[in-house]
N, C-alpha and C positions, 0 to 999 in steps of 0.2 A: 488242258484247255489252251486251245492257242489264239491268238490277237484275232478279234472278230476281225472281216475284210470287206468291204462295202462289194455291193455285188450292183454296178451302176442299170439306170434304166437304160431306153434310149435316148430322155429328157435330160437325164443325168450326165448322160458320156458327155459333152461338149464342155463340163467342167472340169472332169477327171480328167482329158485327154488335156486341158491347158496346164491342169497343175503338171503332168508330167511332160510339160515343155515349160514349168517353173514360171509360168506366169499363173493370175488370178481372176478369175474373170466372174461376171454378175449380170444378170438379166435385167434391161432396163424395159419395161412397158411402152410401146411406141404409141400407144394411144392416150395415157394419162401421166407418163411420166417419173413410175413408179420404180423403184429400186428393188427389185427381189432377191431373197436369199432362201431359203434353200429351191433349187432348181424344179420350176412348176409346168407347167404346161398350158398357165394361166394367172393371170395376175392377180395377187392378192389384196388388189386394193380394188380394180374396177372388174374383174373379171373378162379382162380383154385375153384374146388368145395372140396376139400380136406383140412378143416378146424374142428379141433382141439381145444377143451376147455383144459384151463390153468389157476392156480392159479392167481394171479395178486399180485403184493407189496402193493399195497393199498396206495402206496406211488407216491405225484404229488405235484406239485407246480403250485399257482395261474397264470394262464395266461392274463384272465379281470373278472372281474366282475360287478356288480349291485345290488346298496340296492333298493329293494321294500318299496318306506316309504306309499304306500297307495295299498293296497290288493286290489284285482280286484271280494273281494265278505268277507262277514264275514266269511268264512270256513277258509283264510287264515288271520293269525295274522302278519300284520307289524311290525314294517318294517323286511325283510328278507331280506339273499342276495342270488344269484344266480350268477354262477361262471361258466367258462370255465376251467378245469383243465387240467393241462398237465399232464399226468399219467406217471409215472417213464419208464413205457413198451414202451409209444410213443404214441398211441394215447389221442385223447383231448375230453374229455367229460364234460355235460355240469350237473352242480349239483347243490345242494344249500350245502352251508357253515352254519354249525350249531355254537352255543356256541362263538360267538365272536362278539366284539364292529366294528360295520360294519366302524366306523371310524378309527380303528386300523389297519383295511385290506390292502393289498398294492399288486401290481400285482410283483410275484417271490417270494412270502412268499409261506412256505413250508405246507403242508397239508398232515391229511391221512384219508384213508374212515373210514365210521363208516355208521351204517346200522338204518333203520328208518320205524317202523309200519306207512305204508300212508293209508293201509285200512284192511281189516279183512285179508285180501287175498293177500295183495304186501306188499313186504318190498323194500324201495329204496336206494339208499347207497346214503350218504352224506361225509362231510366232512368238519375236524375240522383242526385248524390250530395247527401245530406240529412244536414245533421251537427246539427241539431236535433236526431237520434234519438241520435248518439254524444254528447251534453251541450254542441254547438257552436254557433255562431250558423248558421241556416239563411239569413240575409241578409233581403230583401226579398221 
């Protein structure tokens, strides 16, 4: 079994094709204002079709998450975690958290994306904990 691979729409490409020039981008509604996430074709707040890509801060904090300590195939390497993020803009997406002691985690810890080859063809945006944002040292 190997790593499912997101097969984008044509609603979808304009996010895939940002991650893989490692920015972040999010659909803001030009009629009501509305911050969308996952990639629509319409807004989920007013049902306007007048939807707008937009940079994103890259910036969110842990909402829940979950360590994988047993992969669901050898493509994936445990334990991982997989996260609900609050994204700074407002909406919540769901990602994996890279580079961190899954027992260090804690839901309201500060994160920010970072971008990740999943196959020849996708890049996914992840995210690493950033405690520059909670008053910490972000390191180097």
């Amino acid at each position: 079994m190997a790593k499912p691979v997101p097969r984008p729409t044509p609603t979808e490409q304009p996010f895939y094709d940002a991650c893989a020039a490692g920015k972040l981008v999010l659909q803001r509604c030009q009629h009501c204002g509305h911050v969308v996430f996952y990639p629509r074709t319409h807004c989920d707040a007013c049902q306007s079709d007048q939807l707008a890509w937009e940079d994103a801060s890259g910036a969110g904090t842990i909402a829940s998450y979950t360590v994988v300590r047993r992969a669901v195939s050898a493509d994936f390497e445990a334990p991982y975690v997989i996260a609900l993020i609050d994204l700074a803009e407002g909406p919540r997406m769901m990602s994996q958290i890279i580079d961190a002691d899954p027992d260090a985690l804690a839901v309201g810890l500060s994160v920010k994306v970072d971008f990740a080859a999943w196959s020849e063809d996708i890049t996914l945006p992840v995210f690493r904990l950033h405690p520059a944002l909670d008053g910490g040292d972000a390191g180097p």
